[in-house]
C-alpha positions in Angstrom: 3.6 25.2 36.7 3.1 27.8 39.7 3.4 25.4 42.5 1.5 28.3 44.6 -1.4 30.8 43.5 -3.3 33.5 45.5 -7.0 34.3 44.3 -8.1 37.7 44.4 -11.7 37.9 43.5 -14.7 39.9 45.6 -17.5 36.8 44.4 -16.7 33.6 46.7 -18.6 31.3 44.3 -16.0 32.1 41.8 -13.2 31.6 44.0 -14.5 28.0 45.2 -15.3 27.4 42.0 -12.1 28.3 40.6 -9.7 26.6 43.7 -11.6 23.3 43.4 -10.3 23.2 39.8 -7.3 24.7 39.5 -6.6 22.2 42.2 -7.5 19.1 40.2 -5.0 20.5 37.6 -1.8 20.0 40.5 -2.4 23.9 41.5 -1.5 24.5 45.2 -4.1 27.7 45.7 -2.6 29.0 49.3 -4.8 31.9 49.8 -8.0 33.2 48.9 -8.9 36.9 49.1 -12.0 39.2 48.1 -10.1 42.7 48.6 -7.0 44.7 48.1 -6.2 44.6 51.8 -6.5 41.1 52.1 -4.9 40.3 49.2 -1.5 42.4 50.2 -1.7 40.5 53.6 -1.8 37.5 52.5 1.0 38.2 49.8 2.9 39.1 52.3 2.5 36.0 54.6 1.9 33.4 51.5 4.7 34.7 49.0 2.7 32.9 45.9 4.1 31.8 42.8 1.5 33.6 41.1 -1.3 35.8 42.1 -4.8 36.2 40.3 -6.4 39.1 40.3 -10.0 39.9 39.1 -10.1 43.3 37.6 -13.2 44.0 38.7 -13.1 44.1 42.6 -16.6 45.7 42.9 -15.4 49.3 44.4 -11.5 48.2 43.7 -9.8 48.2 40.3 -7.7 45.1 39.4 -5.1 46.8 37.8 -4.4 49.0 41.0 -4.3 46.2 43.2 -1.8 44.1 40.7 0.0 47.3 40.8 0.6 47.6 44.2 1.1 43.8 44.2 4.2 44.1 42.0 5.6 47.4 43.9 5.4 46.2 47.2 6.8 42.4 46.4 7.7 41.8 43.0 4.7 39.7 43.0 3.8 38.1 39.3 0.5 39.2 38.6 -1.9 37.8 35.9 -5.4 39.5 35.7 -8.6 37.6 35.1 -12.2 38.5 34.0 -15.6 37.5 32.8 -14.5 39.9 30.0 -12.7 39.1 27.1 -9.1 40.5 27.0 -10.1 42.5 23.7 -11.9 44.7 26.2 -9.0 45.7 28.0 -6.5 45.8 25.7 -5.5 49.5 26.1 -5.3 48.8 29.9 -3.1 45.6 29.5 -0.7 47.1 27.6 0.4 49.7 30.5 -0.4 47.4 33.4 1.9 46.0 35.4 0.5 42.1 35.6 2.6 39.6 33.7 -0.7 38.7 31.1 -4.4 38.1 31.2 -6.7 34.8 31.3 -10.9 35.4 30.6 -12.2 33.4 33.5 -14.0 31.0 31.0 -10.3 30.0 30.1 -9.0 29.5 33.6 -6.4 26.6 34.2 -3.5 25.0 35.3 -2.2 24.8 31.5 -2.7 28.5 30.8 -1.4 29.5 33.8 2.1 27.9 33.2 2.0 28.8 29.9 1.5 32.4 30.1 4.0 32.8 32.9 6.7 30.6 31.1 6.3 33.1 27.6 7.0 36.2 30.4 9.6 34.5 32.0 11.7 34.0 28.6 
């Protein structure tokens, strides 16, 4: 299980939301951030596990931001949306994140799961 996990998502009820339980699931969620330039910054300081990323940032694009995420650290990178990962597909298969998880399927289990299938 990724002992530490940076959120990257631009709506704060979300990101409570979404802490408060991955926390109840033995998640430590170090940092919480709504942009692209927060969420390098606190990559940098942090050094999570994992990072989150929404791939819709408002003006920002997800997949940029997990793309400069994995360039500038070697960060592991799974995108999240309210979206299904059908939707995305075409964009998935090029990115550079580690997977996907649809918001409504957010936990500690598929978390761990999905970054133990990558790391074998």
């Amino acid at each position: 299980m990724p002992a530490r996990v940076l959120m990257v998502d631009d709506n704060v009820d979300f990101l409570v939301a979404a802490k408060s339980l991955l926390e109840r699931q033995g998640v430590h969620v170090v940092g919480l951030a709504s942009t692209s330039g927060e969420a390098r910054q606190l990559a940098t300081e942090l050094r999570p596990d994992c990072v989150l990323v929404d791939v819709d940032l408002g003006p920002e694009n997800g997949f940029d931001v997990a793309a400069h995420l994995v360039a500038d650290g070697g960060y592991r990178v799974v995108l999240i949306s309210a979206y299904s990962e059908a939707e995305f597909s075409d964009l998935l298969a090029g990115s550079s994140a580690v997977g996907f998880i649809s918001k409504a399927d957010l936990s500690a289990q598929r978390i761990t799961d999905l970054l133990e299938s990558k790391s074998n």
